[in-house]
Short mmCIF file of the C-alpha atoms (twelve columns), coordinates in Angstrom:
data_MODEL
# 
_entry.id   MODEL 
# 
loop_
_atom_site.group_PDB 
_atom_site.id 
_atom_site.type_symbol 
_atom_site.label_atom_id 
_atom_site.label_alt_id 
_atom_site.label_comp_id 
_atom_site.label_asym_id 
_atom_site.label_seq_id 
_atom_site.Cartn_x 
_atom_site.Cartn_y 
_atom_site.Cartn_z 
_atom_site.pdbx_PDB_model_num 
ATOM 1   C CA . UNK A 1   81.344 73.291 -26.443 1 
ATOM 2   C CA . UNK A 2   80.117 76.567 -26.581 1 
ATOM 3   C CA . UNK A 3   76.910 77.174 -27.631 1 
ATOM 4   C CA . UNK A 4   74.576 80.694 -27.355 1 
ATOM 5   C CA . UNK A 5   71.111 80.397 -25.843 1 
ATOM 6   C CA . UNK A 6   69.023 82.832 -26.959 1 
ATOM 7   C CA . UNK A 7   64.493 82.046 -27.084 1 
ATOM 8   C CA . UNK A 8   65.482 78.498 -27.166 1 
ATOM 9   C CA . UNK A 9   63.951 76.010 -24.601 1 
ATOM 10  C CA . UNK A 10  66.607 73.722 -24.134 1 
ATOM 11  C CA . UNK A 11  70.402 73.069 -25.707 1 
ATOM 12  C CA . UNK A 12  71.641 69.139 -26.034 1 
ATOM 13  C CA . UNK A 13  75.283 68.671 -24.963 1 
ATOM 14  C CA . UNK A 14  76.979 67.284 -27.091 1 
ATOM 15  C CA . UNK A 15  74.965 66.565 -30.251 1 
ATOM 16  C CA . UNK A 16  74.406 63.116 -31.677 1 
ATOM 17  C CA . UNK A 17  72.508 61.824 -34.460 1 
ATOM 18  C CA . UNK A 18  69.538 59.902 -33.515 1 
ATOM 19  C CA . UNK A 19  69.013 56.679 -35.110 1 
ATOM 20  C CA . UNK A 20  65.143 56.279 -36.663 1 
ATOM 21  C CA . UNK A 21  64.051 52.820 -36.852 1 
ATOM 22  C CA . UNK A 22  61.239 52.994 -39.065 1 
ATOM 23  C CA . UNK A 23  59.557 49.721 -38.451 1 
ATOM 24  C CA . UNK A 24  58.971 50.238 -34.598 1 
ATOM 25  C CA . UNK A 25  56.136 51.953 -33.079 1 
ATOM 26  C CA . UNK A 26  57.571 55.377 -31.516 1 
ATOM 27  C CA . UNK A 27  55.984 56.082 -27.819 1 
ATOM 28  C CA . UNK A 28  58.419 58.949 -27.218 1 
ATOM 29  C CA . UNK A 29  56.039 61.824 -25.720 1 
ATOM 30  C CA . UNK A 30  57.815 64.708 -25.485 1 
ATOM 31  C CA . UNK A 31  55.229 66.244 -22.872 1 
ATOM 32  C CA . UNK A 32  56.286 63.951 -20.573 1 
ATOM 33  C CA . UNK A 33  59.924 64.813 -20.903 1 
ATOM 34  C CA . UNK A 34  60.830 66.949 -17.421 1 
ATOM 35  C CA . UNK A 35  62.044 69.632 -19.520 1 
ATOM 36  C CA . UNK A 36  58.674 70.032 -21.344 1 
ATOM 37  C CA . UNK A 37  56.557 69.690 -17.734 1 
ATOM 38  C CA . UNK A 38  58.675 72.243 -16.224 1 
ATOM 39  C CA . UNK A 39  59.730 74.566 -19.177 1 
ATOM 40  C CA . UNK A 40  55.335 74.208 -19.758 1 
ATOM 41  C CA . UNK A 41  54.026 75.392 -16.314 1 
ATOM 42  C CA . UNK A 42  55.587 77.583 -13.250 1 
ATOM 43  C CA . UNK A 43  56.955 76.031 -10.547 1 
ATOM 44  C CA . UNK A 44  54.850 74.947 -7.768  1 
ATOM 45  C CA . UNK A 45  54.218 73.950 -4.022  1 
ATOM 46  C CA . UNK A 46  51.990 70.418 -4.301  1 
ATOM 47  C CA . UNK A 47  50.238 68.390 -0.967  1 
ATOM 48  C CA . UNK A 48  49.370 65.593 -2.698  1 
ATOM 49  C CA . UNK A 49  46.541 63.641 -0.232  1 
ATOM 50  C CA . UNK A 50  45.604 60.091 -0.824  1 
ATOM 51  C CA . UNK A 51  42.349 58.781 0.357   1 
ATOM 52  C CA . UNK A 52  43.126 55.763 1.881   1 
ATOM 53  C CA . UNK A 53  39.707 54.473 4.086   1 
ATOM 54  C CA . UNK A 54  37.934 50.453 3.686   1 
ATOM 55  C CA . UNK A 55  36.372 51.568 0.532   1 
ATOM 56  C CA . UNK A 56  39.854 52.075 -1.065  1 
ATOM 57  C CA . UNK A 57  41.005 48.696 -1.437  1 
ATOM 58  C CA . UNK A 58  42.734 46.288 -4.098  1 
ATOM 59  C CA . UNK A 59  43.050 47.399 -7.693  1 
ATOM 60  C CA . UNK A 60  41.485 51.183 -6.675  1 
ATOM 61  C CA . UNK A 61  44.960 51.212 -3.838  1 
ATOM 62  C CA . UNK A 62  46.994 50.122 -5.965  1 
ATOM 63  C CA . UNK A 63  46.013 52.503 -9.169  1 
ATOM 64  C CA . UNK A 64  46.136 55.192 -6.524  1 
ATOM 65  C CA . UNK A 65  49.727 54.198 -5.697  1 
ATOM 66  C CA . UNK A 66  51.094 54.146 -9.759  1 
ATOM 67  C CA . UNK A 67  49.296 57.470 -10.222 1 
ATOM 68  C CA . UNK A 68  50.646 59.797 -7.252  1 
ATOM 69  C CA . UNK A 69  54.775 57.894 -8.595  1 
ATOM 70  C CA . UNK A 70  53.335 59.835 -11.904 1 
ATOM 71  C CA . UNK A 71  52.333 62.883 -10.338 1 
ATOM 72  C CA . UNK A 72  55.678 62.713 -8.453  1 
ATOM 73  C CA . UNK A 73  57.462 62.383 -11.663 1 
ATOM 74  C CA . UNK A 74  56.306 65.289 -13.380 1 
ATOM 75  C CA . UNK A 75  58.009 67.300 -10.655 1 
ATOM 76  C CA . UNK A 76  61.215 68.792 -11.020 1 
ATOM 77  C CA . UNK A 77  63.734 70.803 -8.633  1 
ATOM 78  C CA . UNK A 78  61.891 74.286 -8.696  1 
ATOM 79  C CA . UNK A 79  58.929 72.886 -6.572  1 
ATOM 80  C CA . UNK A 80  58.614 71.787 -3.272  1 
ATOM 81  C CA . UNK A 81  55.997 68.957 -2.650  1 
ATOM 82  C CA . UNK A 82  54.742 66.522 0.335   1 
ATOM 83  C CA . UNK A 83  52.212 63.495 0.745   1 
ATOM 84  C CA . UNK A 84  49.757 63.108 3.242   1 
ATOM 85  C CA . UNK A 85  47.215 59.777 3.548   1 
ATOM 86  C CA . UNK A 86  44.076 60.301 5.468   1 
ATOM 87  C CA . UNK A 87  40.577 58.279 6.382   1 
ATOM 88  C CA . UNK A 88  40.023 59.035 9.952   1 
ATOM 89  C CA . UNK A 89  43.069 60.485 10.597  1 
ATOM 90  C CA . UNK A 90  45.687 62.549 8.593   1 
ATOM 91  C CA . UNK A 91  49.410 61.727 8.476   1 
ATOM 92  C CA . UNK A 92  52.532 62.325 6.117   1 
ATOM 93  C CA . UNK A 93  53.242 59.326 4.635   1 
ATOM 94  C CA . UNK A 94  57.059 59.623 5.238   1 
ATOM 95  C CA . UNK A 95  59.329 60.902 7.657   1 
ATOM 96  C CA . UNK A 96  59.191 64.760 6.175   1 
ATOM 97  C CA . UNK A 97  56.928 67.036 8.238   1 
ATOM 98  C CA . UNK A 98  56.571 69.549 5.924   1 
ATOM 99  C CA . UNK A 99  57.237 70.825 1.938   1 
ATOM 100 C CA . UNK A 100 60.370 69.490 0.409   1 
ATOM 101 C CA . UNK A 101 62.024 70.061 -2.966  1 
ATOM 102 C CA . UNK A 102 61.081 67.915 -5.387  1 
ATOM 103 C CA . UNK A 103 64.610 65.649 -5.862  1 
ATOM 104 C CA . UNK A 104 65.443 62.568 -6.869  1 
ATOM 105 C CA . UNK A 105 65.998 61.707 -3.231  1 
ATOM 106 C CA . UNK A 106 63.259 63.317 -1.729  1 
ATOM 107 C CA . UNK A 107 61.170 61.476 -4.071  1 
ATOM 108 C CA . UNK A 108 62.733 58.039 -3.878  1 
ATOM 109 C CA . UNK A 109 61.423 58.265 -0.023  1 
ATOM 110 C CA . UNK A 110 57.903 59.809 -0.388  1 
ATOM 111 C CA . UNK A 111 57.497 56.927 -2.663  1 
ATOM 112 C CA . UNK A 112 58.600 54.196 -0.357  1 
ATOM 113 C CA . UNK A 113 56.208 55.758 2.000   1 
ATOM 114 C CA . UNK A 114 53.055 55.573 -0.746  1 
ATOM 115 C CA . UNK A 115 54.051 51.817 -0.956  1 
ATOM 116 C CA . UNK A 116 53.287 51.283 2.737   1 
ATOM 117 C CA . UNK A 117 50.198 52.584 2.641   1 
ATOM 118 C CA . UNK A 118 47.119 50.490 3.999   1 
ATOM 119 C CA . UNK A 119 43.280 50.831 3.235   1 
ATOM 120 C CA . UNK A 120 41.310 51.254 6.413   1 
ATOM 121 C CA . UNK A 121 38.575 52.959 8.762   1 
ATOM 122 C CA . UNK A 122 36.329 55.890 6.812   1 
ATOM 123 C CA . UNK A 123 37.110 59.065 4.678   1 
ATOM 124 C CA . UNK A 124 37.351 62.500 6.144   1 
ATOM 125 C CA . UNK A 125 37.163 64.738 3.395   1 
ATOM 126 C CA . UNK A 126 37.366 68.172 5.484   1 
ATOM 127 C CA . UNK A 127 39.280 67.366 8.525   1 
ATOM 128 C CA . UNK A 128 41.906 66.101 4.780   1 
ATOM 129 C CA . UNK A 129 41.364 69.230 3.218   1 
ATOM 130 C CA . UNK A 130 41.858 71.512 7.189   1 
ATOM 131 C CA . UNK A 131 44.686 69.663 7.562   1 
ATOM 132 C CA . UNK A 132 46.258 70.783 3.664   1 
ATOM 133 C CA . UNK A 133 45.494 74.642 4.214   1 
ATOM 134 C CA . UNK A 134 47.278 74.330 7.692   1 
ATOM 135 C CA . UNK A 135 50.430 72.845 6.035   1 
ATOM 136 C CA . UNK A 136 50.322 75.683 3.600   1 
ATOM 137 C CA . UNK A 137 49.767 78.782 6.365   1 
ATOM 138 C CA . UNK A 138 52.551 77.164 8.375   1 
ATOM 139 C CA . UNK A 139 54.843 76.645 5.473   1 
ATOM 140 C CA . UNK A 140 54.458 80.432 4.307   1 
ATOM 141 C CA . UNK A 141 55.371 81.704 7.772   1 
ATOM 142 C CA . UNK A 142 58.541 79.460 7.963   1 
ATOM 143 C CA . UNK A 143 61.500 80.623 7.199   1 
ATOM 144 C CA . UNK A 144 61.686 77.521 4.438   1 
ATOM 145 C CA . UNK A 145 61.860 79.379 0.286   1 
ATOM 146 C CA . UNK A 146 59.652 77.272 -1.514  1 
ATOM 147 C CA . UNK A 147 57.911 77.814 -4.835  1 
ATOM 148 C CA . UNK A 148 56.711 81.031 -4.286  1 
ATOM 149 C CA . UNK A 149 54.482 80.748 -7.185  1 
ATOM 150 C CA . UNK A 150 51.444 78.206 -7.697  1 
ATOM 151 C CA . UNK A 151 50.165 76.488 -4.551  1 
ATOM 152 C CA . UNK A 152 47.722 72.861 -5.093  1 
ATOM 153 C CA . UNK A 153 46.042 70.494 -3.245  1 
ATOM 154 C CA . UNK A 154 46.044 66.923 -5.066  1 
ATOM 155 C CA . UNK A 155 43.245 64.639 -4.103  1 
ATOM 156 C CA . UNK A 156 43.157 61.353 -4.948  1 
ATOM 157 C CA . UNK A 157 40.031 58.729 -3.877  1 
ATOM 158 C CA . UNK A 158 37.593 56.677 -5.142  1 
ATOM 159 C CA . UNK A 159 34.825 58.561 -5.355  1 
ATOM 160 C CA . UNK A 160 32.439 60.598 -2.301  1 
ATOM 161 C CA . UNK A 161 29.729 62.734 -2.212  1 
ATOM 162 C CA . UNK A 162 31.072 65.701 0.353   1 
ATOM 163 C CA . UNK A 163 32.422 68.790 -1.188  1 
ATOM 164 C CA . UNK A 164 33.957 70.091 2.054   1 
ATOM 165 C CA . UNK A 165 32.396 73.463 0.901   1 
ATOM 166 C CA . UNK A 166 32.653 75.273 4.142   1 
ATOM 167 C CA . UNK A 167 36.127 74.672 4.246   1 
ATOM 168 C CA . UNK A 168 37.044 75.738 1.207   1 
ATOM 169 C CA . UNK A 169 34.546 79.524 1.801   1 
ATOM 170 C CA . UNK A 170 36.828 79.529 5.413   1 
ATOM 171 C CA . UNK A 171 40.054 78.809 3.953   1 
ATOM 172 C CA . UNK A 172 40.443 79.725 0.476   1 
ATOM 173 C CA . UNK A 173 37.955 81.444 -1.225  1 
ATOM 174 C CA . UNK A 174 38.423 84.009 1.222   1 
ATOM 175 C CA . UNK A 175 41.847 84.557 -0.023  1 
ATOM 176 C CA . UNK A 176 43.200 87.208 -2.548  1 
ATOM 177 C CA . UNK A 177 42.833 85.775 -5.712  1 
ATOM 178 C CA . UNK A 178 46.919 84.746 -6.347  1 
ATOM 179 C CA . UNK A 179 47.055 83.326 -3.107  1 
ATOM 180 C CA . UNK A 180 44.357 81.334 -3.363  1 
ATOM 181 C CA . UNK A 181 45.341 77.083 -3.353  1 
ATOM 182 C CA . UNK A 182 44.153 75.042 -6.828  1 
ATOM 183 C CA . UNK A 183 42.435 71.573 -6.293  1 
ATOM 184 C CA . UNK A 184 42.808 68.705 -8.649  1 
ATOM 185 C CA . UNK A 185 41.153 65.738 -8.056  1 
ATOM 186 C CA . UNK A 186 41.123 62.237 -8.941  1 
ATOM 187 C CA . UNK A 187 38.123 59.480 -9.171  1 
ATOM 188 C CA . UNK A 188 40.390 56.119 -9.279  1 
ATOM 189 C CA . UNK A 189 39.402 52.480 -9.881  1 
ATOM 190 C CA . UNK A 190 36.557 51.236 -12.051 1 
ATOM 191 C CA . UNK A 191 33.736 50.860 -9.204  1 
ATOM 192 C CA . UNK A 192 30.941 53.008 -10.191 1 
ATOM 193 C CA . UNK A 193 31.245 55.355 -6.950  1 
ATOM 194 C CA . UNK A 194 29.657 59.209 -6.979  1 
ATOM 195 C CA . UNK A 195 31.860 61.629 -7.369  1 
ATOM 196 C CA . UNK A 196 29.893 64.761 -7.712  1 
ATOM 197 C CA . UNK A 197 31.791 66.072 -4.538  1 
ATOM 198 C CA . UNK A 198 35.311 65.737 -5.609  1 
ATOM 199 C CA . UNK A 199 33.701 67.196 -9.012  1 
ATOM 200 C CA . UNK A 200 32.685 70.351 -7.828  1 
ATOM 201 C CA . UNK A 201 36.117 70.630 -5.399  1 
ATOM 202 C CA . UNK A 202 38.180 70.791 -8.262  1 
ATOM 203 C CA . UNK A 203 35.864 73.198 -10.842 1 
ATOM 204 C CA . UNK A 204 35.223 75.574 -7.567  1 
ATOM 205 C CA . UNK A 205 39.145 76.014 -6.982  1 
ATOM 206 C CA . UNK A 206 40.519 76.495 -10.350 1 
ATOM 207 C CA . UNK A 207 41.773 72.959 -10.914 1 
ATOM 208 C CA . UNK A 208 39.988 70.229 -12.914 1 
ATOM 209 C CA . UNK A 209 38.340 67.122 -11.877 1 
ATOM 210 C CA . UNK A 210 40.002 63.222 -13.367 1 
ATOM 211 C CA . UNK A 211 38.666 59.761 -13.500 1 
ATOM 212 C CA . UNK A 212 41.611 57.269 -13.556 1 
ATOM 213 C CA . UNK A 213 39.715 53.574 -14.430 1 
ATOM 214 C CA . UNK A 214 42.520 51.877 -15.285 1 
ATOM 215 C CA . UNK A 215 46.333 51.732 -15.336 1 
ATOM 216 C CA . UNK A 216 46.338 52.437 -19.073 1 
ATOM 217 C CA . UNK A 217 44.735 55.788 -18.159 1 
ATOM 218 C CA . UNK A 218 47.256 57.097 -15.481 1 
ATOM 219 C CA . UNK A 219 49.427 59.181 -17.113 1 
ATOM 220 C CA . UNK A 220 47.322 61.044 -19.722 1 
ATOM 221 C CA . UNK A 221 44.905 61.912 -16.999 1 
ATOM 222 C CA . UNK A 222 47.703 62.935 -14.575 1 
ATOM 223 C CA . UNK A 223 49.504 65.081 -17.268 1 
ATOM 224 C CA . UNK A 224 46.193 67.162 -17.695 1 
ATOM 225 C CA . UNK A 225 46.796 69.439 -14.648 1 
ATOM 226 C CA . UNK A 226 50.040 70.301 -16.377 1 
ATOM 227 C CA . UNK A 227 47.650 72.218 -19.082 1 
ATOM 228 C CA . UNK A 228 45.712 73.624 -16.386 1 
ATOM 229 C CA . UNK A 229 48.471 75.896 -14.433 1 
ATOM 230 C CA . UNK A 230 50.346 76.476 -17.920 1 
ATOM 231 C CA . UNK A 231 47.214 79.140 -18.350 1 
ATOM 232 C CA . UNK A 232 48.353 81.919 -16.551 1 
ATOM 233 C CA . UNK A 233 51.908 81.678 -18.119 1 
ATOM 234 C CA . UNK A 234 50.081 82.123 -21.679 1 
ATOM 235 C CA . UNK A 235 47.776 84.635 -20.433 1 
ATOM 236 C CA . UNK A 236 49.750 87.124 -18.560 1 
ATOM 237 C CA . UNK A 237 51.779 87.367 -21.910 1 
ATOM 238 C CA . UNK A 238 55.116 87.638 -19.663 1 
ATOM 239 C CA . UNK A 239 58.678 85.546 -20.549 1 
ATOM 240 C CA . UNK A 240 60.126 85.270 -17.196 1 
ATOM 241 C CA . UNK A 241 62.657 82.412 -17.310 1 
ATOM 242 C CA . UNK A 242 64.663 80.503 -14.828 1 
ATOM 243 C CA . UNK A 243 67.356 77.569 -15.192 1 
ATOM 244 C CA . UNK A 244 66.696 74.120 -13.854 1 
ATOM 245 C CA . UNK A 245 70.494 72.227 -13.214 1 
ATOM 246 C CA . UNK A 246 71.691 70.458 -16.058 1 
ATOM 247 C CA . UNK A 247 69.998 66.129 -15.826 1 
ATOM 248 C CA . UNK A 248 70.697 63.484 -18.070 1 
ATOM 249 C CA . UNK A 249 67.782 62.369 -20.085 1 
ATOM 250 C CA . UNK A 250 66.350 59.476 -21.088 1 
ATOM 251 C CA . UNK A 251 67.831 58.849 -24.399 1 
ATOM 252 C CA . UNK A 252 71.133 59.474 -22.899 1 
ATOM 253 C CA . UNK A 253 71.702 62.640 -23.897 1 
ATOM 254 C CA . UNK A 254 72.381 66.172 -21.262 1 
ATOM 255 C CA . UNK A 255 70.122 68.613 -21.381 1 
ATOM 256 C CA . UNK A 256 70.284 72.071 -19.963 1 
ATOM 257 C CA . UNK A 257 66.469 73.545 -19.838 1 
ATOM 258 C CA . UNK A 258 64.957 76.700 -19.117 1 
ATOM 259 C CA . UNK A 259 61.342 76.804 -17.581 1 
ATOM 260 C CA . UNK A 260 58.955 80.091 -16.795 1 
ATOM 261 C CA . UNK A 261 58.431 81.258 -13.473 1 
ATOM 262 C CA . UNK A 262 55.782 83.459 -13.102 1 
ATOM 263 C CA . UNK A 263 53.761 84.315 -10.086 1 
ATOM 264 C CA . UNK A 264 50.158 82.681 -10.464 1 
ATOM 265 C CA . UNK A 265 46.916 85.225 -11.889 1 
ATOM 266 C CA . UNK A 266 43.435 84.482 -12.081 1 
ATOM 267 C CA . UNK A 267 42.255 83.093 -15.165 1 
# 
């Protein structure tokens, strides 16, 4: 089947009439299709940290868990992404060392690895934070591709009072302004815990601050940051596109998207 492409965002191979059941309630949300989140936003290199000290325990944990799977999901194969856990200390949650693309397989393991995770000892917000900006200098003098485009830190905890400021005035504001690392952060579980810190992290570095109380709330609130780094694409007015490889949707249909890719500018 030969079909021409021309200002279209995606082409269905081959077509099929969908059957409309009138009487059932429809949840199909095509923003969280991968062809919308990627097609939406430009691709991106993501350290996802998960706070994971006493305080973090039970339902909080466990929300944390479902919500970085979402985060994961909304990924596709033009970024590169890795998970780190910290309280005391800071480790990758899996066996990969640095940024990897964003696969099914690569994904199936950083998962496994969020499942093992324990709550223990106390948070470390800026030896976390250190630790993200180091992973970022060292992948941009390896010889490894990556994104190339939008660079984030994703923070997920439940709740804390330091802001890590002089970190971020040592390590990124300092930075030209598209090199410079968004933060988006995440207050999970329902316990009433400050969160002016993680507030200001995430308005300060061009991101946008969450509050996750319950499961119900997961992935609306993780979606958001996909609004959030679609702003430059609209702004700098530019229709750079790039294929992603053909997948196989969820209503079993192929799809063959396009998505922008467009080197990040201040907004």
């Amino acid at each position: 089947m030969n079909t021409p492409i021309v200002n279209v965002l995606l082409s269905i191979f081959t077509g099929s009439k969908w059957t409309i059941k009138h009487n059932d309630v429809d949840l199909f949300d095509v923003r969280r299709r991968p062809w919308y989140t990627q097609g939406s936003s430009s691709p991106k290199d993501m350290l996802i940290l998960i706070d994971t000290s006493g305080s973090v325990h039970g339902q909080a944990l466990s929300l944390i868990k479902v919500a970085v799977k979402s985060i994961l999901d909304t990924l596709g194969e033009n970024d590169f992404v890795n998970i780190a856990n910290f309280s005391k200390s800071v480790t990758f949650v899996s066996c990969f060392e640095t940024f990897v693309q964003a696969n099914h397989r690569n994904k199936k393991i950083l998962k496994e690895g969020v499942d093992n995770l324990q709550a223990k000892d106390m948070a470390n917000y800026e030896s976390a934070l250190t630790f993200a900006f180091d992973e970022f200098d060292k992948f941009d003098n390896s010889s490894d591709s990556g994104a190339k485009c939008n660079r984030m830190i994703m923070l997920l905890t439940d709740g804390g009072t330091d802001d890590a400021e002089k970190v971020f005035n040592e390590r990124n504001f300092k930075r030209p302004d598209e090199d410079q690392v968004r933060v988006f952060t995440y207050a999970v579980g329902q316990t009433a815990n400050p969160n002016r810190g993680i507030r200001w992290m995430a308005c300060a570095n061009r991101g946008k601050f969450s509050e996750i109380p319950a499961m119900g709330a997961i992935r609306a609130r993780v979606q958001g940051y996909v609004d959030v780094i679609a702003r430059p694409v609209v702004l700098s007015n530019r229709h750079d596109m790039k294929w992603n490889s053909v997948y196989r949707d969820g209503l079993v249909q192929i799809f063959l998207s396009i998505s922008n890719h467009i080197k990040m500018v201040p907004y």
